[in-house]
MIDOSE-1310 file (N, C-alpha, C; in nm, 2 decimals, decimal comma, always signed):
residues 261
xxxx	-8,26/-6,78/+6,83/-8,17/-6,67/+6,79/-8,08/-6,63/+6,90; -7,96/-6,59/+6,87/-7,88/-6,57/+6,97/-7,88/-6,39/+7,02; -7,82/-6,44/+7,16/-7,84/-6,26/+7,20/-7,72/-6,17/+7,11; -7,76/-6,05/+7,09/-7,63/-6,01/+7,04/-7,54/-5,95/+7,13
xxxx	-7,53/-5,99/+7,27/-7,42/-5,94/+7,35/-7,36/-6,07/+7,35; -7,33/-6,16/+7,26/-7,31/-6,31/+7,27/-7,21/-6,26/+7,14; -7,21/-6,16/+7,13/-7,16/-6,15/+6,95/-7,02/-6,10/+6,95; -6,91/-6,13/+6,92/-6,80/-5,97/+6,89/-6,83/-5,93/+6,76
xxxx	-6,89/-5,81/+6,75/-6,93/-5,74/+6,65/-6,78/-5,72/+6,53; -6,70/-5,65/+6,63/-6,61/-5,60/+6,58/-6,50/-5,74/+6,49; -6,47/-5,86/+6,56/-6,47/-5,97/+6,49/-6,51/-5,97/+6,37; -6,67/-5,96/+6,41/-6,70/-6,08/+6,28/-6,72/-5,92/+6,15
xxxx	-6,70/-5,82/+6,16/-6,71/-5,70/+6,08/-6,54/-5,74/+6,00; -6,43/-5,76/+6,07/-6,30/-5,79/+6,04/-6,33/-5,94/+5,94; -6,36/-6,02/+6,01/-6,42/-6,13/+5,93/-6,46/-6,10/+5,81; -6,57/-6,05/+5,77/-6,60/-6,00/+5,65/-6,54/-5,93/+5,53
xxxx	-6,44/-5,90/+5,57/-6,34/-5,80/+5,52/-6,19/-5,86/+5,53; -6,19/-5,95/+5,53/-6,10/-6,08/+5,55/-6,09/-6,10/+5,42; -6,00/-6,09/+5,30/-5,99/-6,16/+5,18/-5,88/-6,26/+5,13; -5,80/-6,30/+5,25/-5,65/-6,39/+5,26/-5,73/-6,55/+5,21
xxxx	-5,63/-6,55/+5,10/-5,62/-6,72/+5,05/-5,62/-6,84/+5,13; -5,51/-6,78/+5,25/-5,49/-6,87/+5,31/-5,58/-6,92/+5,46; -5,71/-6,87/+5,45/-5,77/-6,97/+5,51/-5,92/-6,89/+5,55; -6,05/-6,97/+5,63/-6,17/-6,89/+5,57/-6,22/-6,89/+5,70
xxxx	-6,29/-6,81/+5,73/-6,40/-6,79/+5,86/-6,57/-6,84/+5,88; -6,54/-6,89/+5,98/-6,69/-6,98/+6,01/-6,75/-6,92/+6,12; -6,88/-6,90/+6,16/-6,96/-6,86/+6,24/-7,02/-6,96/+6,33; -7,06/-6,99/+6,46/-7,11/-7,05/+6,49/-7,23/-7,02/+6,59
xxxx	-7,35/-7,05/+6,52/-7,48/-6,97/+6,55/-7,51/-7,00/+6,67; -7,47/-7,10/+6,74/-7,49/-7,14/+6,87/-7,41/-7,09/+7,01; -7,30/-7,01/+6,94/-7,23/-6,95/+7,08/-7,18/-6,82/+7,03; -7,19/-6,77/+6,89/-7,17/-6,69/+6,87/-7,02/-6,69/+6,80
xxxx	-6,95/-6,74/+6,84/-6,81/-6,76/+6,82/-6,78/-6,76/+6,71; -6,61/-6,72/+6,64/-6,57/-6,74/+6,50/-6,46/-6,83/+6,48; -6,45/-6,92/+6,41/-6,38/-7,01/+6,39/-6,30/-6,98/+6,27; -6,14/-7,00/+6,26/-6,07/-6,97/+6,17/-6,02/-7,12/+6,13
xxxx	-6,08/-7,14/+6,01/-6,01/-7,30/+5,95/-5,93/-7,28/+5,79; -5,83/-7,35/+5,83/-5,72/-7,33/+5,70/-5,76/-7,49/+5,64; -5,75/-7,51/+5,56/-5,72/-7,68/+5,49/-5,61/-7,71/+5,54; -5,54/-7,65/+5,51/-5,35/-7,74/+5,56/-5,39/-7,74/+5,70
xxxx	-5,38/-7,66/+5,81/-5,35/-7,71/+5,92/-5,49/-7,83/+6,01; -5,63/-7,75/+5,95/-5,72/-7,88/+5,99/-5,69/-8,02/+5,91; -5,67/-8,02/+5,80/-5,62/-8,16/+5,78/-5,48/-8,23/+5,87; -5,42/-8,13/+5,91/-5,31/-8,17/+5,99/-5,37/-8,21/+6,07
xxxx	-5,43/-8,11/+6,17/-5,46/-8,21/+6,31/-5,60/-8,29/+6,29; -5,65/-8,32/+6,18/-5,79/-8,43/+6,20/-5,92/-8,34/+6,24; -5,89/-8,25/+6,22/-6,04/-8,15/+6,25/-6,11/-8,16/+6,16; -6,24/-8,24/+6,18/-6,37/-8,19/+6,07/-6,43/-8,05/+6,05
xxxx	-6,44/-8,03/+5,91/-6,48/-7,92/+5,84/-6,57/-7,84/+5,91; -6,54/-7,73/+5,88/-6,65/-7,66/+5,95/-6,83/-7,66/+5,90; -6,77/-7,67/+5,77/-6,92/-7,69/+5,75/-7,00/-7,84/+5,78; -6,94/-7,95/+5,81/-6,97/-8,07/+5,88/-7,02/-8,03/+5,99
xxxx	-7,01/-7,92/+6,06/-7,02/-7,89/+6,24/-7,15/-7,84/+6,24; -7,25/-7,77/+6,16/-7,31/-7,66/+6,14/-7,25/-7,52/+6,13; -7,15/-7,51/+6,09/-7,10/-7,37/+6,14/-7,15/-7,29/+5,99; -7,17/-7,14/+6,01/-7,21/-7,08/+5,89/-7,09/-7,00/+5,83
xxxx	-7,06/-7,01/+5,68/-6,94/-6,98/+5,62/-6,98/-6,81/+5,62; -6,82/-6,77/+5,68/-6,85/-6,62/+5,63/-6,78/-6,59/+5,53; -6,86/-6,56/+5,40/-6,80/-6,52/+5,31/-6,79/-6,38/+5,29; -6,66/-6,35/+5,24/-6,59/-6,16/+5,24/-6,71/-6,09/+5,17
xxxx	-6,73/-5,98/+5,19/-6,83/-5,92/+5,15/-6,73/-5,79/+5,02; -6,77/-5,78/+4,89/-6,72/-5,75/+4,78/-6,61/-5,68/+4,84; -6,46/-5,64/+4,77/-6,40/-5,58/+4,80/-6,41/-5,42/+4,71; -6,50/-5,42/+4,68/-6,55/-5,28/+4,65/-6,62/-5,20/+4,74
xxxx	-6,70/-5,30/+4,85/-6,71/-5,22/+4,96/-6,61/-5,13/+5,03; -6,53/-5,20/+5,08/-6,40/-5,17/+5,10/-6,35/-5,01/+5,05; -6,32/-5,01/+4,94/-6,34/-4,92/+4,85/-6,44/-4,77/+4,81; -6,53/-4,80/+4,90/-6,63/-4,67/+4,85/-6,62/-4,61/+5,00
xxxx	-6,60/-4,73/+5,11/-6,54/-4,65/+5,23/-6,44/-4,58/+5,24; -6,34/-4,60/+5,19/-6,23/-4,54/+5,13/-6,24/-4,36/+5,05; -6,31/-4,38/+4,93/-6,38/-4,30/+4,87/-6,49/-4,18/+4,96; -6,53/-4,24/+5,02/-6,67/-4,15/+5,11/-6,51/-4,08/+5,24
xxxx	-6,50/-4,13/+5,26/-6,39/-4,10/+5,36/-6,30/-3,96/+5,33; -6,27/-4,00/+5,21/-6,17/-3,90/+5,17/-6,26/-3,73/+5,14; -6,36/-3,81/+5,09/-6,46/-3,72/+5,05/-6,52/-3,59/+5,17; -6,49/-3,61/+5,32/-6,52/-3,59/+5,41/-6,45/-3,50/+5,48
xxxx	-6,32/-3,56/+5,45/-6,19/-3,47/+5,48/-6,12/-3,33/+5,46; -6,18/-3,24/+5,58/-6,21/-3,11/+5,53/-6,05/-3,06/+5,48; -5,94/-3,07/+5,52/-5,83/-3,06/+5,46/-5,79/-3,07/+5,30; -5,84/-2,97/+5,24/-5,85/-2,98/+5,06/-5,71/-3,07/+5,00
xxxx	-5,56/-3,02/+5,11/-5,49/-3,07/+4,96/-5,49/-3,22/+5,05; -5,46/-3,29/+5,17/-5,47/-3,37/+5,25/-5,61/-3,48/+5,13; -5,74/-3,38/+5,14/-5,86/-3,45/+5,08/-5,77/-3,46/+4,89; -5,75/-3,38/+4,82/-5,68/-3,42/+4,69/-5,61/-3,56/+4,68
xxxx	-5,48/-3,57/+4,77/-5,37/-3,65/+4,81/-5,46/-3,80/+4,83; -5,56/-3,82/+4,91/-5,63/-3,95/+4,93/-5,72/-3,96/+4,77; -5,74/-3,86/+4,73/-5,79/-3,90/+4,62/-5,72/-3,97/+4,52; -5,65/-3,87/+4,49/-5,56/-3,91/+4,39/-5,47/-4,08/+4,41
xxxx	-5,44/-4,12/+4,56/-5,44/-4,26/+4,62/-5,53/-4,34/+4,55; -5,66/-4,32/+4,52/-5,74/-4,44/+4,53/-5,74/-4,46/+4,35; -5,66/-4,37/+4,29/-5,70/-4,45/+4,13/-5,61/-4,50/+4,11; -5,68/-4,65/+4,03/-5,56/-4,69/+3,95/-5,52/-4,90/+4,06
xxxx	-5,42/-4,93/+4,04/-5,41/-5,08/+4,10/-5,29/-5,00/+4,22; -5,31/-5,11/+4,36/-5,25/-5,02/+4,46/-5,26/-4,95/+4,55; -5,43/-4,88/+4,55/-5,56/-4,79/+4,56/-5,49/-4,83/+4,73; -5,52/-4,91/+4,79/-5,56/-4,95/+4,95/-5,38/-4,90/+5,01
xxxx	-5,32/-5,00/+4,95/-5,17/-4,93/+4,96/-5,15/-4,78/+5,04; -5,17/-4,70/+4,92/-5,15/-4,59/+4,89/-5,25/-4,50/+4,94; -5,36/-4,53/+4,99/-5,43/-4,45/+5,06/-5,41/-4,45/+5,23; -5,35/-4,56/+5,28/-5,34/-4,59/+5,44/-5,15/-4,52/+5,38
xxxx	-5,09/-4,53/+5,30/-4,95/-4,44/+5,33/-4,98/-4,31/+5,34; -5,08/-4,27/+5,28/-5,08/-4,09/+5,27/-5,20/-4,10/+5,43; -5,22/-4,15/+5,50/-5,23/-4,13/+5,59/-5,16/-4,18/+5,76; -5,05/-4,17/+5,66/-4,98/-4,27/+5,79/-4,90/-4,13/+5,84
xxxx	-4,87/-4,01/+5,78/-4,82/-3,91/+5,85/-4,92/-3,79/+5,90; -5,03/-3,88/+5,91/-5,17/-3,77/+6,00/-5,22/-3,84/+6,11; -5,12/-3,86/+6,19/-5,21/-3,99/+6,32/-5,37/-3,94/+6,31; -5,42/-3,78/+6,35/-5,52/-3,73/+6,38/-5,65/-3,75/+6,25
xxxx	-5,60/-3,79/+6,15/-5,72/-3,80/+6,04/-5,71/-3,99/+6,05; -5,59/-4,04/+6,08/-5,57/-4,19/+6,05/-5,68/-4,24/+6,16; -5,69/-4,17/+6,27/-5,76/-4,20/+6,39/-5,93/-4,17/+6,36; -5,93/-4,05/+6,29/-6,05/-4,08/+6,22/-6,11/-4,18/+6,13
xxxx	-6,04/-4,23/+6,07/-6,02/-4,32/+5,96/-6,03/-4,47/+6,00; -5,98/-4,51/+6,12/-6,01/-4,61/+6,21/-6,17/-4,63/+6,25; -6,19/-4,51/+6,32/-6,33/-4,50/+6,37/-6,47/-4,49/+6,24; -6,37/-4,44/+6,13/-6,55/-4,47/+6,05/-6,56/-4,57/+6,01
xxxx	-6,42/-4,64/+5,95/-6,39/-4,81/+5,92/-6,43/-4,90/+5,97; -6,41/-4,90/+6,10/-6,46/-4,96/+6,24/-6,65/-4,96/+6,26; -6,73/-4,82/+6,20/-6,86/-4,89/+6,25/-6,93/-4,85/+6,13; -6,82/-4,88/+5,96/-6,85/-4,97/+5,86/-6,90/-5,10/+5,86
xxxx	-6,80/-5,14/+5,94/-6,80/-5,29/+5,92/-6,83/-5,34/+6,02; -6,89/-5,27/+6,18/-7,01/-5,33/+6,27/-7,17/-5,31/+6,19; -7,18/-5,22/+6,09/-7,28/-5,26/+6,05/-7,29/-5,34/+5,93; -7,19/-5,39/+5,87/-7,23/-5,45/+5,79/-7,23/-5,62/+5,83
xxxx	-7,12/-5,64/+5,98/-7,17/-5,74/+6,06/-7,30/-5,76/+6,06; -7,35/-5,65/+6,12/-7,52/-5,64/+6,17/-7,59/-5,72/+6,05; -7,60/-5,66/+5,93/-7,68/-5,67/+5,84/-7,65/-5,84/+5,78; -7,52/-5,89/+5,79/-7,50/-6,04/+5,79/-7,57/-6,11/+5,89
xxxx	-7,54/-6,05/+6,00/-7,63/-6,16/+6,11/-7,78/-6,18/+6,06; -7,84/-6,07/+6,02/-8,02/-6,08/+6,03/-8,02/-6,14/+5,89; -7,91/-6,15/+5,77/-7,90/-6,22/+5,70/-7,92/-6,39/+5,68; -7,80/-6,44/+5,80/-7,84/-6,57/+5,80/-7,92/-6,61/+5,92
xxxx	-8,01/-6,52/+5,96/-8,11/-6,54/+6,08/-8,04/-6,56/+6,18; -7,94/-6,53/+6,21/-7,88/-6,55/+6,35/-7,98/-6,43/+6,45; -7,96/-6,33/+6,42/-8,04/-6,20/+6,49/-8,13/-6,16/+6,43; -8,28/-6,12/+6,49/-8,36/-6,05/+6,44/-8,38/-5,93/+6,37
xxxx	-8,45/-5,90/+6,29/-8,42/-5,72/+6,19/-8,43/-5,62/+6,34; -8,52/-5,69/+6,45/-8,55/-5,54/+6,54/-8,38/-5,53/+6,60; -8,32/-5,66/+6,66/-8,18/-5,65/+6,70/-8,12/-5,61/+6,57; -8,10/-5,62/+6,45/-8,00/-5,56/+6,36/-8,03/-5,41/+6,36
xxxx	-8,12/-5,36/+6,36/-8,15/-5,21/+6,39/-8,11/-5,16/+6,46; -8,08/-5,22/+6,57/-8,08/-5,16/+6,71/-7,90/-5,16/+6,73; -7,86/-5,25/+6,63/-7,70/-5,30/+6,63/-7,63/-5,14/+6,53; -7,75/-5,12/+6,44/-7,72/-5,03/+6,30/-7,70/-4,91/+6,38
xxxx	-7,81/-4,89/+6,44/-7,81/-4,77/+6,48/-7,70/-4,73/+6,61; -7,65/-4,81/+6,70/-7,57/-4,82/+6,79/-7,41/-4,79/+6,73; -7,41/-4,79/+6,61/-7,31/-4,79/+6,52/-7,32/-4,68/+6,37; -7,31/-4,53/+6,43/-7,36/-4,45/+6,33/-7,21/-4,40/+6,26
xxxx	-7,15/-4,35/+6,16/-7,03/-4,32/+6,10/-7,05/-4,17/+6,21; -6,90/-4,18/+6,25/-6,87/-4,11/+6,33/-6,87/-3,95/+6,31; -6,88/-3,87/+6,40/-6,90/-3,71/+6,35/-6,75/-3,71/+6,39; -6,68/-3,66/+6,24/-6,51/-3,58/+6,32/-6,49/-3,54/+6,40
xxxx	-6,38/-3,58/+6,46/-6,33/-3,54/+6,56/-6,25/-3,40/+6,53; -6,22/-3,33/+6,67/-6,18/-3,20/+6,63/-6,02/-3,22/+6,52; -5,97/-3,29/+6,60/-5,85/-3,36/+6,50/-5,85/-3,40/+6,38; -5,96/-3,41/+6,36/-5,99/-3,47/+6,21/-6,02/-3,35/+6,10
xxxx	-6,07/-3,27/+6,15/-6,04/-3,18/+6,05/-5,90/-3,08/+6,03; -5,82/-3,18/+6,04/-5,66/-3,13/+5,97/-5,64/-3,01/+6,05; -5,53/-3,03/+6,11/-5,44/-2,94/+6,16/-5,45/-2,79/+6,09; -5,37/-2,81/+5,98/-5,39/-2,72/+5,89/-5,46/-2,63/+5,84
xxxx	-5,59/-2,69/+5,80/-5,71/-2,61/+5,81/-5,69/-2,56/+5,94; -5,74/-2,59/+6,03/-5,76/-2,56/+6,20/-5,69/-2,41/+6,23; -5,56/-2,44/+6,19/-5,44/-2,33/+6,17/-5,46/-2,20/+6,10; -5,54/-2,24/+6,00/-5,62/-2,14/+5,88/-5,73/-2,06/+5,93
xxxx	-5,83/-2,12/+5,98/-5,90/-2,06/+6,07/-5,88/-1,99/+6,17; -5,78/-2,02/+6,27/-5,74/-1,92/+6,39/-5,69/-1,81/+6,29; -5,60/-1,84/+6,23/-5,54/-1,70/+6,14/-5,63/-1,61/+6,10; -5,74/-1,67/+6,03/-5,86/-1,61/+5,97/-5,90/-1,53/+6,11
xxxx	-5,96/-1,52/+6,23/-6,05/-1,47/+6,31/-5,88/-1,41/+6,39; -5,79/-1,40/+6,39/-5,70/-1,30/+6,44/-5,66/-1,19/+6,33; -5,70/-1,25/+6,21/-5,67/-1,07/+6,14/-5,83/-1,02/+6,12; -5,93/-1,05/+6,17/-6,02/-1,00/+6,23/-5,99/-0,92/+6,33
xxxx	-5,90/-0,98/+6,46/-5,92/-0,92/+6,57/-5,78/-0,81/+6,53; -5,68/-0,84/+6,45/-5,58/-0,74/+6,48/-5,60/-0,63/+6,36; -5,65/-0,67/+6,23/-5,65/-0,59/+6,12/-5,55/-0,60/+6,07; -5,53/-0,44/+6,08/-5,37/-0,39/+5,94/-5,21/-0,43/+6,06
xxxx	-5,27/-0,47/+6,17/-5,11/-0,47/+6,31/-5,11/-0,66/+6,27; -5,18/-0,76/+6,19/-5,13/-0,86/+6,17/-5,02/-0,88/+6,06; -4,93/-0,88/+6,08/-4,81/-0,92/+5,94/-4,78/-1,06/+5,86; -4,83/-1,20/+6,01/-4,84/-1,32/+5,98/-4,85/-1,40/+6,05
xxxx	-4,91/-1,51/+6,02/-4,93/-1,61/+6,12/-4,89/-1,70/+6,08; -4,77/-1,83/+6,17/-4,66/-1,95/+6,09/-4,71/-2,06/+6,24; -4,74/-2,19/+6,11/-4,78/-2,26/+6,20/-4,59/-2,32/+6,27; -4,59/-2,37/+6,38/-4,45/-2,42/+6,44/-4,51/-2,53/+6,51
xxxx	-4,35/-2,57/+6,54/-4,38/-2,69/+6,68/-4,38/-2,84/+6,59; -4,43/-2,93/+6,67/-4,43/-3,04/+6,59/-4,59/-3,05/+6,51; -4,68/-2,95/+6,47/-4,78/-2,97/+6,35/-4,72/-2,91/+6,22; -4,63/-2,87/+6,26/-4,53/-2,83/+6,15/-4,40/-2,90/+6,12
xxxx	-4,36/-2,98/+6,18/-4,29/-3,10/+6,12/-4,31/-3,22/+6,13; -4,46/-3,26/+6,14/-4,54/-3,34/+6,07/-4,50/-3,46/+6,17; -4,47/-3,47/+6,30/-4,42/-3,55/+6,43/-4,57/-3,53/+6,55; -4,62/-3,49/+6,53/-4,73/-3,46/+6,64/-4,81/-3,58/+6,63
xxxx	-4,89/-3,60/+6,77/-4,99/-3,71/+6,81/-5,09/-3,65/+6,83; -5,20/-3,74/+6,87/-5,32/-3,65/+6,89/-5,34/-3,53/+7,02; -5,24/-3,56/+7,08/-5,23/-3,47/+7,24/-5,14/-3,39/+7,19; -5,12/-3,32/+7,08/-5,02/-3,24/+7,07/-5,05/-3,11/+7,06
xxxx	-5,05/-2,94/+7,16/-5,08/-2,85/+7,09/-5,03/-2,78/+6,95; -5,16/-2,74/+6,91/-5,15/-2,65/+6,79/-5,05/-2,54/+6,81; -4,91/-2,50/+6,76/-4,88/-2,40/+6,83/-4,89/-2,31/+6,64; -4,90/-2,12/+6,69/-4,90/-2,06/+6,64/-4,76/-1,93/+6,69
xxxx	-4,71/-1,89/+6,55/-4,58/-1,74/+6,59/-4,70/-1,67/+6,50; -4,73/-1,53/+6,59/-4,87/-1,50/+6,55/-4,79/-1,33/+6,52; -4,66/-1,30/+6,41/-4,64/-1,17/+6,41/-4,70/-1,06/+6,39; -4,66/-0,96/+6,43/-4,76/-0,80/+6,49/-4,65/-0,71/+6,43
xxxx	-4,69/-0,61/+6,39/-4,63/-0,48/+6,38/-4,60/-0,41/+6,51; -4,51/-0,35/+6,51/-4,47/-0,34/+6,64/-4,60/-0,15/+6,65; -4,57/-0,12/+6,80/-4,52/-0,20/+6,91/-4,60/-0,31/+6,95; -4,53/-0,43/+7,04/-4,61/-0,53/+7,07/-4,56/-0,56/+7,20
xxxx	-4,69/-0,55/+7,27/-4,66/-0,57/+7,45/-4,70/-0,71/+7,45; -4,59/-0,83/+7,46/-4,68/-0,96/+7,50/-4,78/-0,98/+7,58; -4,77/-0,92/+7,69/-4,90/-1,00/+7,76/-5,02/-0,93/+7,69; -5,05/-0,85/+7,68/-5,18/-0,73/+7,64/-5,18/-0,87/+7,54
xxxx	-5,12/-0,81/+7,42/-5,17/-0,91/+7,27/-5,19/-1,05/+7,29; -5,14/-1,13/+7,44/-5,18/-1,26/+7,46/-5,29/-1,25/+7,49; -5,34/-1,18/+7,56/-5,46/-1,13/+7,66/-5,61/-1,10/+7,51; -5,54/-1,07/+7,44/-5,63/-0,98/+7,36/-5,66/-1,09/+7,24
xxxx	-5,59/-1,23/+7,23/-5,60/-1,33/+7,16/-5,70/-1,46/+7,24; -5,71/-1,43/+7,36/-5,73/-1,56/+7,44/-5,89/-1,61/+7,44; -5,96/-1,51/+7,40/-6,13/-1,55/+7,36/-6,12/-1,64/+7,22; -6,05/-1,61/+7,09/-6,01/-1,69/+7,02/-5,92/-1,82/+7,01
xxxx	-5,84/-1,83/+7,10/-5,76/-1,91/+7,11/-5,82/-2,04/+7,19; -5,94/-2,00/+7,29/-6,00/-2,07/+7,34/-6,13/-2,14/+7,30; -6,18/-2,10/+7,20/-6,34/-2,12/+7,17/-6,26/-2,25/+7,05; -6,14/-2,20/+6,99/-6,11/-2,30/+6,89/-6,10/-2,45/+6,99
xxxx	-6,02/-2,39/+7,08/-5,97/-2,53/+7,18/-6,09/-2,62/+7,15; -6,19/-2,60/+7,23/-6,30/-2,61/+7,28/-6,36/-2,69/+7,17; -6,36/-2,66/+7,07/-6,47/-2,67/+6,94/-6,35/-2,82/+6,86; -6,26/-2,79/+6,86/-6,18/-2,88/+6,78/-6,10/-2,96/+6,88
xxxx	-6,10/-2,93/+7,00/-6,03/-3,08/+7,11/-5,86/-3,08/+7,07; -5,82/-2,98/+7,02/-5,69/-2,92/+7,02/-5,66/-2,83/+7,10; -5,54/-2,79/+7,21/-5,49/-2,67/+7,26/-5,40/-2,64/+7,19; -5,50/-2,48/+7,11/-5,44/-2,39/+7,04/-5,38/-2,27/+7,11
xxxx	-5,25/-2,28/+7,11/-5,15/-2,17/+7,17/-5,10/-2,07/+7,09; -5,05/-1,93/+7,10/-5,03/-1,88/+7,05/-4,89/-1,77/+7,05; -4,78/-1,72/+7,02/-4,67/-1,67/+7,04/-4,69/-1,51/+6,98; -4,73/-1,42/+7,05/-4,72/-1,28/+6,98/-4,56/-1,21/+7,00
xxxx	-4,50/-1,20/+6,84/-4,38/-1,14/+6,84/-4,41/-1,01/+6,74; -4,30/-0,93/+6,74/-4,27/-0,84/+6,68/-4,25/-0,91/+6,54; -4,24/-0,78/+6,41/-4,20/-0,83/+6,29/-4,07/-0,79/+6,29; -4,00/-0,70/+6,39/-3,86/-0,65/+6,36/-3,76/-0,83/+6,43
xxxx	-3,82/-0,83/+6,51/-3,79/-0,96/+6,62/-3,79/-1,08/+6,51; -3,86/-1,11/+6,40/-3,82/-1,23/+6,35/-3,77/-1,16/+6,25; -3,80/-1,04/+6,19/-3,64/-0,96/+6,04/-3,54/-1,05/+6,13; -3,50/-1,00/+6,25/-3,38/-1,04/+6,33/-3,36/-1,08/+6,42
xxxx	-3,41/-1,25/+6,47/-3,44/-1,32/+6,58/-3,30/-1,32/+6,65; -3,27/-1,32/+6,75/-3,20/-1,34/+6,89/-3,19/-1,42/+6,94; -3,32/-1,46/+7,02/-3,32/-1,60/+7,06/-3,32/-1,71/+6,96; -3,25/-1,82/+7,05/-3,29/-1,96/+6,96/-3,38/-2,04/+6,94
xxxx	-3,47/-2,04/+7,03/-3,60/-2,12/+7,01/-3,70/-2,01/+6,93; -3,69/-1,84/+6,92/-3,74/-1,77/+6,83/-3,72/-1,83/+6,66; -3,61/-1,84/+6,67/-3,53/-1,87/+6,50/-3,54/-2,01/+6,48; -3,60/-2,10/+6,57/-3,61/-2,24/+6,51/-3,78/-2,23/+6,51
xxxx	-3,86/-2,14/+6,55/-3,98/-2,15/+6,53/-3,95/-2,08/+6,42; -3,90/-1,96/+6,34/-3,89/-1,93/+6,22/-3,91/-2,03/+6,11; -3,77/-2,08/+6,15/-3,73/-2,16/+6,04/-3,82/-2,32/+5,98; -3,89/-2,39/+6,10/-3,96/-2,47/+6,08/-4,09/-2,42/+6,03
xxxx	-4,15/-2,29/+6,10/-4,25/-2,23/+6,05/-4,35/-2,25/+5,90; -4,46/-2,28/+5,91/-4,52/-2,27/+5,77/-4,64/-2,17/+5,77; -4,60/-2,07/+5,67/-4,72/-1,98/+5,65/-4,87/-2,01/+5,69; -4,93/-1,99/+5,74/-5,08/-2,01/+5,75/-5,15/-1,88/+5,70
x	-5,13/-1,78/+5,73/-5,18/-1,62/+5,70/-5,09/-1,54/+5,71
C-alpha cells in the first residue's frame, strides 16, 4: 500500500470531479501519480493504454455529488437574501453556472466556497483510495478526519449581516441619539477583497463630539473585529451634517451608503 504523503490529495479529489469528454484519468498505485490519457493524442504518440500499464481508472464520482455540495453550502450561508439568491441558482438546468455567478461578486463567501469544496473532494479522494486498496481504512480516517468542512470564516458570514449586527449592539449602546447606521466604502459598492475594512456612517442626533462617540463605540467596534477577521471602522456624524453634507467624501459616503439600521 502506498504512503499517503506519496498522494496529491487535492489532484486526485479534482480528478474525481472531472467530467470532460475529452479525455480520462488514471491512477497509478505504485507511485501515486495521475495520469491524464486522451485517445486522440495517445494514439498519436504510440502510448499504450493506461489500463495495459496497471494503472487504476478514475472514474468521476456522480455529478450529483457535486450538487448537494452546492446545496449544503448555500444552506450555511448566514446572509438570508445572499443564502435565497444561491438557492434559487441551483433549480432548474444551468444550476452550476448560476451558482459560482451569484458568487462571483462576494470574493469573501466565494473564498469560503473554495475551502468547503476543496476538503469535499479530499475526502472523497480519501474514501476512493481505501476503495481500490491503494490506502488503508486507518490511513483513510486519518486522511477524513485531517480534512473536516471548514468552520466560516469571519468573511463568510456576509458583510452585510456583519454590518447588521454592529448596528444592532450600537443602538444598544446609543438608544434614542441613534438616527442610522449606512454601510459605505467599497462593502457597499460591492468592489471589496477579503482585506477590505467594514466601514460604517454611524449618524447621532446632535450634539455629537467625534472623539467621545468614537471612544464610546470602540469596545464594539473591536470585539466584532476580532470575532469576524474584518476591521470594522466606524464614522460618527451628526444628522444635521448629512440633512446637509459639506464635505465631499461626507456626501459620497451618503450617497453610496446602504441602510443597515
Amino acid at each position: 500500500m502506498l504512503d499517503p504523503e506519496q498522494i496529491d490529495l487535492s489532484e486526485l479529489g479534482q480528478a474525481l470531479h472531472d467530467h470532460s469528454d475529452d479525455h480520462e484519468w488514471w491512477f497509478d498505485p505504485a507511485t501515486g501519480e495521475l495520469v491524464v490519457w486522451s485517445e486522440l493524442t495517445g494514439d498519436e504518440l504510440g502510448e499504450e493504454h493506461p489500463g495495459g500499464r496497471g494503472l487504476i481508472f478514475v472514474e468521476p464520482v456522480p455529478s450529483h455529488d457535486a450538487y448537494d455540495d452546492m446545496v449544503q453550502f448555500a444552506a450555511r450561508v448566514p446572509d438570508p437574501a445572499l443564502a435565497r439568491r444561491l438557492e434559487r441558482a441551483l433549480g432548474g438546468r444551468g444550476a452550476f453556472r448560476r451558482f459560482k455567478d451569484e458568487l462571483y461578486d462576494h470574493p469573501d463567501v466565494r473564498a469560503d466556497w473554495h475551502g468547503f469544496v476543496d476538503a469535499r473532494m479530499a475526502r472523497r479522494a480519501a474514501d476512493w483510495l481505501a476503495d481500490q486498496g491503494v490506502i488503508d481504512r486507518v490511513a483513510r480516517d486519518a486522511l477524513v478526519a485531517a480534512h473536516p468542512d471548514p468552520a466560516q470564516s469571519a468573511t463568510g458570514m456576509g458583510r452585510s449581516l456583519l454590518a447588521r449586527q454592529v448596528a444592532h449592539d450600537l443602538r444598544d449602546l446609543f438608544g434614542g441619539r441613534l438616527v442610522q447606521v449606512r454601510l459605505f466604502g467599497s462593502s457597499a459598492r460591492g468592489d471589496e477583497d477579503p482585506e477590505s475594512d467594514l466601514d460604517l456612517l454611524v449618524v447621532l442626533a446632535d450634539p455629537v463630539d467625534f472623539w467621545s462617540d468614537r471612544s464610546l463605540m470602540d469596545d464594539i467596534l473591536w470585539r466584532h473585529t476580532l470575532e469576524s477577521g474584518i476591521v470594522v471602522s466606524a464614522l460618527p456624524v451628526s444628522a444635521d451634517d448629512v440633512a446637509a453634507p459639506t464635505k465631499p467624501a461626507l456626501r459620497r459616503a451618503i450617497d453610496e451608503g446602504i441602510a443597515v439600521a
